[in-house]
N, C-alpha and C positions, 0 to 999 in steps of 0.2 A: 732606577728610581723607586725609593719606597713611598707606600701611599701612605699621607700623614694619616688618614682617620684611622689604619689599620694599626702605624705605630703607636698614637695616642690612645687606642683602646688596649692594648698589649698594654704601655706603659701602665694605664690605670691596674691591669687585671693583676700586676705583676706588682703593684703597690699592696693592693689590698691582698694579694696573697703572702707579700713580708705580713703586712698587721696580722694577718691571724695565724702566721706559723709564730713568730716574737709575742703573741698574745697580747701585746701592746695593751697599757694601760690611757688612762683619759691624758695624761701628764705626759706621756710621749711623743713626740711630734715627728710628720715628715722632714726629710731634707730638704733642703732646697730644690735642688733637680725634682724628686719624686713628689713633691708639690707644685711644678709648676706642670710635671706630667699629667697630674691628674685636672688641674685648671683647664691647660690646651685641650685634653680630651673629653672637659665638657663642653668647651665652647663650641668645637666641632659635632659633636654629638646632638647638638640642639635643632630643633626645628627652623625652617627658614622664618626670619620676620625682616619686615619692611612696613612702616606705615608713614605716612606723612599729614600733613595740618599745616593751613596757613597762618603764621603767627603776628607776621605784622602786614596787617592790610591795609594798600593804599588807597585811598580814597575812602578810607572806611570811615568807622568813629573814632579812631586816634586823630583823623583832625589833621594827618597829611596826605596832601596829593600823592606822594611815593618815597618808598622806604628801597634803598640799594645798600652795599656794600657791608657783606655781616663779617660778624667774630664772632667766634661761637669758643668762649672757656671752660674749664671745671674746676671750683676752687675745689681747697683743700676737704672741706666737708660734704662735697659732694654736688656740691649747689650748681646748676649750668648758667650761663651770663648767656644772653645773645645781644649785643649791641648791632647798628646797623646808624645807618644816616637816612634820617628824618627831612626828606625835601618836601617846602613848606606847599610850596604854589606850583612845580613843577617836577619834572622827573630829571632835568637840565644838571649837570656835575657842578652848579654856582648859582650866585641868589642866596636867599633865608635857608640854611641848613641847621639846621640841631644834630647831635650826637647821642640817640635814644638806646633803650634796652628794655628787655624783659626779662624775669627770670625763673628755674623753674630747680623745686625742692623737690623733683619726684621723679628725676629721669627724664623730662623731657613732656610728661604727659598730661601737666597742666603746666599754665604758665600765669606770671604775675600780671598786672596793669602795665600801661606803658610807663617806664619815666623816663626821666631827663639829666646825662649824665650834666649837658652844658645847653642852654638856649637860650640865654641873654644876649639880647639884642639881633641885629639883622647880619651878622657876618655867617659868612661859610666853614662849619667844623665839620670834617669829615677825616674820613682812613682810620675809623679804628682799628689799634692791632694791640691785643691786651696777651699779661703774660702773667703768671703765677707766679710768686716768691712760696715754692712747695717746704722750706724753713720756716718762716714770719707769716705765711697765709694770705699777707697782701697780695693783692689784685692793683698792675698797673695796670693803664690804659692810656697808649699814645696816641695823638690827634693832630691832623694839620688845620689851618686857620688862615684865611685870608677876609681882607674887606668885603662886604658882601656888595660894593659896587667893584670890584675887579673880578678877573677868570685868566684864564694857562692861556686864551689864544688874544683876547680883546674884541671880540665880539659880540652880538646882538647891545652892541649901545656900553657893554663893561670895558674900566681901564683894563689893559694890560699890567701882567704880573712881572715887571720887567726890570725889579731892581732885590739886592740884597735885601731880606725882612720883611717884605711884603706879604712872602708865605712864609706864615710862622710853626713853631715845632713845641705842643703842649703835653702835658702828660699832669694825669690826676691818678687816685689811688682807693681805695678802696678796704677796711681792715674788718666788714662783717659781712664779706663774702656777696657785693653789690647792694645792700641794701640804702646806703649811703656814700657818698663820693665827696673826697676833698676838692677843694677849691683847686683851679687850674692853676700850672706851673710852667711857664714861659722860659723856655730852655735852650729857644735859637740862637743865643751870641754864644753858648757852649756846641751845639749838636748842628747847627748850620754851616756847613763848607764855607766860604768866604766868598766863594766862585758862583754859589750857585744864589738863581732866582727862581725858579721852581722847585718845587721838593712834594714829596707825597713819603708816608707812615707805609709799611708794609703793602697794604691792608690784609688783616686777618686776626693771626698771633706769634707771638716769639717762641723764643725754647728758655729753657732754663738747663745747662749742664748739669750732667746728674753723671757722666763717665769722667775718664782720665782728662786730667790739666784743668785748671780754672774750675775747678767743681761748686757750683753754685752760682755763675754767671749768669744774668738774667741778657739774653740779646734780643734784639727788636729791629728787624729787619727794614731797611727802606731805602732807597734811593741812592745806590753808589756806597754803600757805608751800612756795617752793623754798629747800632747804638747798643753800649752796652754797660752793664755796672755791675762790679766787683764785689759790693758791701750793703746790699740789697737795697739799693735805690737811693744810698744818700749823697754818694755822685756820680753824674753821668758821663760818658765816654764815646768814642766814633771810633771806628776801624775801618780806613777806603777800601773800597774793593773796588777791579775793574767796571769800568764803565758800560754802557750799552743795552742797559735792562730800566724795568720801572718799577711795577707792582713783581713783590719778593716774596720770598720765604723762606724759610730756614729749616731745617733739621741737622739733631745731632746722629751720627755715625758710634756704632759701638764702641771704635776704640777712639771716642774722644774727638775725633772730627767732625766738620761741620760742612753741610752742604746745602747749597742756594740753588732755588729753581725757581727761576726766572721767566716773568715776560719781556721778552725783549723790546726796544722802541721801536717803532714802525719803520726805519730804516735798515732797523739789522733784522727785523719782522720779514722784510721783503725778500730776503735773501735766502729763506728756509721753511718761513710760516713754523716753527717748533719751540719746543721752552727750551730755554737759555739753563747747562746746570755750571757750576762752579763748584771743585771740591776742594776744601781748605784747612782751616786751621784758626784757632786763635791769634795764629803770627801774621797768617799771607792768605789770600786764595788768585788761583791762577786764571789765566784768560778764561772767558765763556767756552763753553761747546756746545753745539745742539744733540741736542737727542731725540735721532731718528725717529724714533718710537711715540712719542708725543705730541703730535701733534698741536697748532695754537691757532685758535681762529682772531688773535689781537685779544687777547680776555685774562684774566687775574686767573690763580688755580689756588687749589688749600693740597696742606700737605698734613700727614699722622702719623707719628709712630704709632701701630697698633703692639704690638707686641715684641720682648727684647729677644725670646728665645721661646719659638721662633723667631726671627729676628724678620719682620712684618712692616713695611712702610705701606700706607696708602695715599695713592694720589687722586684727587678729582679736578675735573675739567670736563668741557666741550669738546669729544675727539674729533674735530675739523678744523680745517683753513677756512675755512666761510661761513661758519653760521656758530651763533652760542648753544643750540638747541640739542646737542649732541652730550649731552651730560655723561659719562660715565665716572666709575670709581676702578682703579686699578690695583693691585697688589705686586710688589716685586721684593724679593726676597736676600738680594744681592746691593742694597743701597742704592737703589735706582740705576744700577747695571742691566737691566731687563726687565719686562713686564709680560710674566707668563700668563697671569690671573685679570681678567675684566669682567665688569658687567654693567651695562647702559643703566644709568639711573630709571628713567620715565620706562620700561620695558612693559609695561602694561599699555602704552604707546605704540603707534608705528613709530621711527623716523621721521618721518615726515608729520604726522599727527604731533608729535612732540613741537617739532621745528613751527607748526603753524599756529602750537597756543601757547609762543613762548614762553616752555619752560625751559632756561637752563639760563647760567649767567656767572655772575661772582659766585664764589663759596666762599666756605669753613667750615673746620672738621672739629669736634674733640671727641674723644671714649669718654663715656657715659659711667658711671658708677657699677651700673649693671652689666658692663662687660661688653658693649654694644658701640656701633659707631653712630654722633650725631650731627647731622648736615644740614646745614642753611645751606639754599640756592635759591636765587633769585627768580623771580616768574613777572613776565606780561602782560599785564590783564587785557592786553589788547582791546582796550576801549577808545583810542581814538588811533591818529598817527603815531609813528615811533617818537616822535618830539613831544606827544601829550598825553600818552597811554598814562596809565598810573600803573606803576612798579609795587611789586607786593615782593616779601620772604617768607618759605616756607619751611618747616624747621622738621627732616626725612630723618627718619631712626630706622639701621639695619644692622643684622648680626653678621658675622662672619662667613656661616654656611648660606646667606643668603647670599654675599658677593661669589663666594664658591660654587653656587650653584651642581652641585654635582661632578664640581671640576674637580682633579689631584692637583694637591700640592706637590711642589718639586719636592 
């Protein structure tokens, strides 16, 4: 095993010493390899950072009881989006939801006012899961919708969601990088199975292919099926995939594959408590499998490519069967074949200190402008019971040598 910081410093010393033996002028440029040598061994070479800030607080002056389930994007210009669901009166998944955001022109380190992607009237919008058109710049953003007197079971006094349409499948857009948002576009007698009566959006974000086959495919992961479109939004599409999962996620594979990590539903949950992965293809993806190594305590996870070469995924989740409070971030180097690299979000925490002022919950990921990774995860405020605490999101920025903490890379 070589140790990357030892190659990526060689790599850089062995750049700069082509420039000054070739006397390189201004007008000369690295290659590609010996440019991205010298990137990876700064990114390595930097000091550890980690900092975090609560960005949407519930019960605050935004004016909701609790904010859950983030997206976190990065257009084209660099701008970060965090969207999340805006619950009006409770922290409850149904009732008065809105579909909020904030957004931030600096990396993360201020952020705008809240707005309002959708809030008219008293129905339930949630599951953001938005994706980038990295050609056209558009910003989608997909949403589900139901009456805001129904819910998934029929309970506390709500109808049951127990017929085709009832959960609907929206999607609005975005062309100056969130500052404004088109009108909602009601897309279920295209994107809804026939079969089904519940339906949930990813939640998080999609990918857009950028390797081999279908290059410029925008997908948006959710329920039994990747929604996806060909011609940057102007129609949409389904692709079934096996059944068995709920909350999704996607990434692409170097050579043009595509791979779903999954929560599974609480019946195939019972059977392993792991995420669900699926490795595919534009044509087909095959039965589930669990992945040992991953752990699920029943909870949504985010996924990243951080980098192509090295070829870098990161995954985040709650590493347990029983509790969200377990946050870590992972690195595997192999397409989620192995996770040699970890490190617990809250580590300035015990365990148990973590697990008691609930921090951890939903995420999402995206790299930052600055070469950084940025994470929404949900937090507790523990101010009453779990049925009336008010839910906040916190929005954690860390570099790479921080999740490496002093580990080797394979």
């Amino acid at each position: 095993m070589q140790k990357t910081m030892n190659a990526g410093i060689s790599a850089l010393c062995l750049v700069l010493s082509i420039a000054c033996t070739k006397q390189q002028t201004l007008s000369e440029k690295l290659s590609p390899n010996e440019a991205n040598a010298v990137a990876d061994a700064q990114l390595l070479a930097a000091a550890q950072v980690h900092t975090s800030a609560k960005i949407f607080d519930g019960g605050g002056s935004d004016g909701y009881h609790s904010f859950r389930i983030p997206s976190l994007i990065r257009t084209t210009n660099g701008t970060l989006i965090a969207f999340a669901e805006g619950r009006m009166s409770s922290n409850k998944d149904y009732g008065n939801i809105n579909l909020v955001y904030k957004r931030s022109t600096d990396n993360g380190a201020t952020w705008s006012a809240l707005g309002e992607v959708v809030g008219v009237g008293p129905g339930t919008w949630g599951n953001p899961t938005a994706v980038v058109d990295q050609s056209t710049g558009r910003v989608w953003l997909f949403m589900s919708w139901n009456s805001g007197d129904h819910n998934q079971s029929g309970t506390d006094g709500y109808q049951k969601i127990d017929s085709w349409g009832e959960r609907k499948v929206y999607v609005s857009y975005s062309d100056n990088n969130g500052a404004s948002w088109s009108p909602q576009q009601d897309l279920t007698s295209t994107l809804l199975p026939s079969n089904y009566t519940w339906d949930a959006m990813g939640p998080g974000v999609g990918v857009q292919k950028s390797k081999t086959g279908a290059t410029g495919r925008l997908i948006i992961p959710a329920i039994g099926r990747n929604i996806y479109s060909d011609d940057h939004g102007v129609t949409w599409h389904y692709q079934l995939i096996p059944s068995g999962t709920s909350e999704g996620t996607i990434i692409e594979k170097l050579n043009g594959g595509l791979i779903r990590n999954d929560r599974p539903v609480m019946s195939q949950w019972e059977l392993s408590k792991r995420r669900r992965i699926s490795v595919g293809s534009i044509t087909s993806f095959p039965a589930w499998t669990s992945d040992p190594d991953l752990l699920d305590p029943a909870c949504q996870a985010s996924v990243l490519r951080y980098t192509d070469n090295p070829n870098r995924i990161m995954f985040l989740n709650s590493a347990s069967t029983e509790t969200r409070g377990k946050m870590r971030v992972r690195i595997t180097y192999d397409e989620m074949g192995t996770w040699p690299i970890s490190r617990r979000i809250f580590d300035n925490l015990t365990e148990q200190q973590a697990i008691d002022q609930g921090k951890g919950g939903y995420s999402s990921m995206a790299k930052t402008a600055d070469f950084m990774v940025g994470a929404l995860i949900e937090v507790n405020e523990d101010t009453g019971s779990s049925s009336t605490s008010n839910r906040s999101i916190e929005f954690h920025k860390f570099n790479l040598p921080w999740i490496l903490n002093g580990a080797t890379e394979p």
